[in-house]
C-alpha positions in Angstrom: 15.2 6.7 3.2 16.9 3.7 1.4 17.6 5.2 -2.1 16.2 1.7 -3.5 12.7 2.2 -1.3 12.6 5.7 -2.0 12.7 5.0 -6.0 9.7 2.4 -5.4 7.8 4.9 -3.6 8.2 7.3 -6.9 6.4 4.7 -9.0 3.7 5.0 -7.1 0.6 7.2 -7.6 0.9 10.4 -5.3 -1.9 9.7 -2.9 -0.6 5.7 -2.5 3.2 7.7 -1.9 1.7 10.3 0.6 -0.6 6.9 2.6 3.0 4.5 2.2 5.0 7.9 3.4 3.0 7.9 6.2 2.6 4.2 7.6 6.8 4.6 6.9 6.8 7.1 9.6 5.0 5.7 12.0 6.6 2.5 12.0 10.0 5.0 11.8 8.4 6.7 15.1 7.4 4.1 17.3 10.7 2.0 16.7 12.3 5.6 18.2 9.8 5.9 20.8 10.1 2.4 22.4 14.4 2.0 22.1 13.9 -0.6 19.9 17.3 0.1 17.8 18.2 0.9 14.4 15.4 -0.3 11.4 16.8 -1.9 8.2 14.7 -0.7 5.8 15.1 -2.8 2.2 13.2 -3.7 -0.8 12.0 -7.6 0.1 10.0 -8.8 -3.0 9.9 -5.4 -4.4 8.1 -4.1 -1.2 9.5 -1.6 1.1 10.2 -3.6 4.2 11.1 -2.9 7.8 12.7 -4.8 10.7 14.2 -4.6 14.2 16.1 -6.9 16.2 13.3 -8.9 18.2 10.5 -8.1 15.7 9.2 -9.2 12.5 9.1 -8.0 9.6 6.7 -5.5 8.2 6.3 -4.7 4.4 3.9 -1.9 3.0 3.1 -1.5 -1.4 0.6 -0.2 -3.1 -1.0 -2.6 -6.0 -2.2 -1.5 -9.4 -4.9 -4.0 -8.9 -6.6 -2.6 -5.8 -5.9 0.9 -6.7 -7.6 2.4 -3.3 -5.7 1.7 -0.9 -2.6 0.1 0.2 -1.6 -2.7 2.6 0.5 -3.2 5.4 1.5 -7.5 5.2 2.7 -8.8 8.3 4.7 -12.2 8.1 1.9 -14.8 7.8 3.2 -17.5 10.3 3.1 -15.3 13.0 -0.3 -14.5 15.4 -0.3 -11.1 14.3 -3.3 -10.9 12.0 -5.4 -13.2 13.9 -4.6 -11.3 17.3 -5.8 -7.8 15.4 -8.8 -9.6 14.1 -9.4 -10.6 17.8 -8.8 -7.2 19.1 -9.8 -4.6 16.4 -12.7 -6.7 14.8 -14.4 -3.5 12.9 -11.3 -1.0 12.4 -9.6 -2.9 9.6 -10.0 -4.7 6.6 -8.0 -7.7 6.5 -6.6 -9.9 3.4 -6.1 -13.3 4.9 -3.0 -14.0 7.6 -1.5 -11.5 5.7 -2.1 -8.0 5.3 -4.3 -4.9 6.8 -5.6 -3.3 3.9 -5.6 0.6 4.6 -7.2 3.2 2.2 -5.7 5.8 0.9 -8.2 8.4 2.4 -7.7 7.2 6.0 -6.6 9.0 8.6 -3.8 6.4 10.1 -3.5 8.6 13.3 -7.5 7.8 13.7 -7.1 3.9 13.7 -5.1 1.7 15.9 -2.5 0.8 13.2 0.3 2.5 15.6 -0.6 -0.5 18.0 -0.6 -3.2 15.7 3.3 -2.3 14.3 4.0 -1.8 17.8 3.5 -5.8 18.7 5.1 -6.5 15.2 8.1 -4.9 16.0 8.0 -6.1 19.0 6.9 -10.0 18.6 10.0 -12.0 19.6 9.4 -10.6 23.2 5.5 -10.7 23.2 4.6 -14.0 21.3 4.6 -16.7 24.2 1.6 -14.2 25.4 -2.2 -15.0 25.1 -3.5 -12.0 22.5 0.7 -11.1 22.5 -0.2 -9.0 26.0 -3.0 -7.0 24.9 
C-alpha cells in the first residue's frame, strides 16, 4: 500500500478502514484478474485514488459528515454513474455524477460494485459503447 494512502486509511474509524480496505482490494483484484497492468495508487485531493492505463480514475474516503458509510467517486464527466444508474437502478445509492455511496455494513461481494470498477478501469476501451457494452 502507498505509505501516504495507508496513513489516511489510519485516520479513519475502523469499520470505514475495514469497508475502504475492502473496495481497495477489489479494485487491486480485478485490475490482476483482467491484465490490465500495474495501478498507481496516490492520495488525489486527500482521497486514496486508483488508476490504470486505459481507465479512469477511481477514488474511495470516508466523510465525517456521513459517518455510515463510504463512497466510491468515479470521475464525473464520464458515463459511468449514469450507465450504473441505468443498469443497477435499486443496488446503489448514488450522490449525483459522482459517487456510489456504500455502507459500511454491506457486503461488497453481495452487490455488483466488482462490475462497476471493472468498466471504470476499463473506460478508454468501452466508452464509444451504448451502456459501455453491458
Amino acid at each position: 500500500m502507498n505509505p501516504a494512502v495507508q496513513a489516511k486509511f489510519e485516520t479513519y474509524p475502523k469499520s470505514a478502514r475495514r469497508q475502504l480496505e475492502r473496495v481497495r482490494q477489489l479494485i487491486l483484484t480485478i485490475a490482476a484478474e483482467d491484465a490490465l497492468g500495474e495501478v498507481e495508487e496516490v492520495l488525489k485531493w486527500g482521497e486514496a485514488s486508483y488508476l490504470v492505463k486505459g481507465g479512469t480514475t477511481i477514488r474511495i474516503d470516508w466523510k465525517a459528515k456521513d459517518p455510515d458509510a463510504i463512497k466510491v467517486f468515479f470521475h464525473c464527466q464520464t458515463r459511468l454513474i449514469e450507465t450504473f444508474k441505468e443498469i443497477y437502478r435499486s443496488e446503489f445509492e448514488y450522490e449525483g455524477k459522482r459517487a456510489i455511496v456504500i455502507p459500511l455494513g454491506m457486503n461488497i461481494a453481495q452487490v455488483p460494485l466488482g462490475h462497476c470498477i471493472e468498466l471504470a478501469l476499463k473506460y478508454h476501451r468501452l466508452k464509444h459503447l451504448p451502456l459501455l457494452g453491458v
